[in-house]
N, C-alpha and C positions, 0 to 999 in steps of 0.2 A: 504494500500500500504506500502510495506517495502523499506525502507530508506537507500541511499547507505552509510552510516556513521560508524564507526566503533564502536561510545556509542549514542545507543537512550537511553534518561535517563527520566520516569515517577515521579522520586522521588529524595528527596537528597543522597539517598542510594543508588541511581544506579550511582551518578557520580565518576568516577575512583578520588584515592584518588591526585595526581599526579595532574589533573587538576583542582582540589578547586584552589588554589594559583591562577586561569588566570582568576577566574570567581565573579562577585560582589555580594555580599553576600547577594544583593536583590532578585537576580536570583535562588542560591543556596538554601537559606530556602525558597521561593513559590513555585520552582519548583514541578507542580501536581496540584496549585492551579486553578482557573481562572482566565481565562486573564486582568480581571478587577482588579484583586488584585496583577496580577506580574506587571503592567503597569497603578497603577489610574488616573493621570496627565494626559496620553493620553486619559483613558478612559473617564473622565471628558471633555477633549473640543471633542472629538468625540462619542457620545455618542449611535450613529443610529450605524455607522461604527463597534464599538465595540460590540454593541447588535446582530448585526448581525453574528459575529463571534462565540459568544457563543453560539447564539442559530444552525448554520448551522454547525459549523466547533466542533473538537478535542478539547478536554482541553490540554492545549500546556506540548511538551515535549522538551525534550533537544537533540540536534544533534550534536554531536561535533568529532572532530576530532585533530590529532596531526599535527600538520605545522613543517616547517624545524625548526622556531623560537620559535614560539609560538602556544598555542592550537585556535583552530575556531571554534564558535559555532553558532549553529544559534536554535534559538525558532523557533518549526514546527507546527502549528495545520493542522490536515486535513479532509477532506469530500472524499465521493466517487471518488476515482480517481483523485483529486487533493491534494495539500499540497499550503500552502502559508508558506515560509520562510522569519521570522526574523533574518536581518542579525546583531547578536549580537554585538555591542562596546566591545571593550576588557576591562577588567577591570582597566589598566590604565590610561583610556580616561576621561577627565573631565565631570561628567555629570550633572554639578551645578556650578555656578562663572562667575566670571568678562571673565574670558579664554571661556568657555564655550558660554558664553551671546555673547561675539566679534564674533564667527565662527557662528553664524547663524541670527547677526541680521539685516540681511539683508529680514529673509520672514516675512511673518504675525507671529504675537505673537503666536498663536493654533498650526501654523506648526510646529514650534521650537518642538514639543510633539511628530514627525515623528523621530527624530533625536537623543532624549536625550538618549534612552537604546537601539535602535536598528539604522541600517545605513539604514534605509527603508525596503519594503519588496515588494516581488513578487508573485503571485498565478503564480503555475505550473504544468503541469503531471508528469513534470520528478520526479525523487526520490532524485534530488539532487539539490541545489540551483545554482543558475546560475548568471553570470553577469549582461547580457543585459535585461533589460525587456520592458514590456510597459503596461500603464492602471494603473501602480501606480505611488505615485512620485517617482523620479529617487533616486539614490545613492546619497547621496551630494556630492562625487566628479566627478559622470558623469553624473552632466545636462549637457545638451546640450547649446555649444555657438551659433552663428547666422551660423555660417562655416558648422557645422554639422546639421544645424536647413536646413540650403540648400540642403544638402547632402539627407537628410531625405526624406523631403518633394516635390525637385524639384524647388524647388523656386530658383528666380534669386535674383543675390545680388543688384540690381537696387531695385525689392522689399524688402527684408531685411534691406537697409539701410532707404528707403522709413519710413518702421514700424518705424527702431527705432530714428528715427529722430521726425513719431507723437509722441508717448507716452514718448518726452523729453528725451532721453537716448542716450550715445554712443554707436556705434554700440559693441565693445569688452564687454559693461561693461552688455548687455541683455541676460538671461539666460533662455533657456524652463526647467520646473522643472518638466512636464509630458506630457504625447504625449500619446495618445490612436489611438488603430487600426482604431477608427472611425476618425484619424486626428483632435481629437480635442487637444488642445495645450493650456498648463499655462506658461505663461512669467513674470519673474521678474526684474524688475530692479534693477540690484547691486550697483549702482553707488548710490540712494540717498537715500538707507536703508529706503525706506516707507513703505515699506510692501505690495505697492500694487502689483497685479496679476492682468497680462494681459489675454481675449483670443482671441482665434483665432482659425481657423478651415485650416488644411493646409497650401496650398499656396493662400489661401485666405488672403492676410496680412493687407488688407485695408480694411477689416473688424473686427475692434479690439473691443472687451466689455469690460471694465473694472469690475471686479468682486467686488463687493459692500460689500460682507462679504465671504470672502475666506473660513472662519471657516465652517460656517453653507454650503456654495455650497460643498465642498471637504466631507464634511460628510457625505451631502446625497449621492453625487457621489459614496464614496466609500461604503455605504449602499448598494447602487444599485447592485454595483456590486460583493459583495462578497456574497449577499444573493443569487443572480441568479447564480453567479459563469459565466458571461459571458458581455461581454460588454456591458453595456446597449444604449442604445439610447439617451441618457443624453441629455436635450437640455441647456450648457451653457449660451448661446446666452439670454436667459428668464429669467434666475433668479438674 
């Protein structure tokens, strides 16, 4: 599938000279390589998730484009008729330090590795990446609050307040950090930086699991589903 972007880039040789200057120079010399070697850190606490990519999906290329301010890139791999897009960090973004550590330590330790070179990422058909998704974790700055967790799912704020009143939390300070077609839902609590991850299944809110090791479940999850390329049947509820 061909890509709406004005530079697919296989190599360091393809990226126009103009946007070296916006791009991290971990980026620029692997691009071409495999994904385990432009991303090890991730690759290391997800290890199924990432084996899956290599073996089903594209050795990642570069998509970028010119913004009014700045250039936008995003890391593409793809398979028949889909693309999952890496939504790149700009190269000014901190992706190591005290600044860095404060903006995410609110999730589990392993998630923090969703975060450090890419803004998250989405499987899609289009040819272009897009805002909204579901089935992966969200953007970091659009999880979803309780407001729009209502919106979503249909739930009354009687229950929503209900939720975050069990698992100890204020209601503003409760964050879903993914949301699958199948209505299955990860929540975190902002407020006391433990790390842990809620779920839940819809507007089922009085049925919550707490996730025992976030690392190993989100791994196999996203195993599941980049190998099928389609939502799995995931049972959180069990593991």
């Amino acid at each position: 599938m061909e890509l709406s972007y004005e530079y697919i880039c296989s190599t360091k040789d393809d990226i126009p000279k103009e946007a070296l200057a916006h791009l991290d120079d971990a980026i620029i010399n692997n691009i071409g390589n495999s994904f385990s070697t432009l991303f090890p850190r991730f690759s290391k606490e997800f290890e199924k998730a990432t084996f899956a990519i290599e073996t089903h999906w594209s050795r990642p290329k570069l998509a970028i484009k010119k913004g009014l301010r700045e250039w936008i890139a995003f890391l593409v791999v793809q398979s028949t008729g889909k693309n999952i897009f890496f939504h790149l960090q700009p190269e000014f973004m901190n992706k190591e330090g005290e600044l860095f550590n404060e903006d995410y330590q609110m999730l589990p330790k392993s998630w923090v590795e969703i975060y450090r070179w890419f803004n998250s990422f989405c499987v899609t058909e289009k040819d272009h990446a897009f805002m909204d998704w579901w089935n992966t974790p969200f953007r970091y700055e659009a999880r979803l609050d309780l407001d729009d967790y209502e919106k979503a799912s249909g739930s009354s704020r009687k229950s929503t307040k209900k939720f975050s009143q069990t698992v100890g939390c204020d209601w503003s300070k409760l964050r879903c950090w993914l949301l699958t077609e199948n209505e299955d839902a990860f929540f975190i609590n902002e407020e006391k930086l433990d790390g842990k991850v809620y779920h839940v299944k819809g507007k089922h809110l009085d049925q919550i699991t707490e996730i025992k090791d976030p690392r190993k479940v989100l791994d196999d999850y996203l195993a599941d589903y980049l190998s099928e390329v389609s939502v799995p049947k995931f049972n959180f509820a069990n593991v």
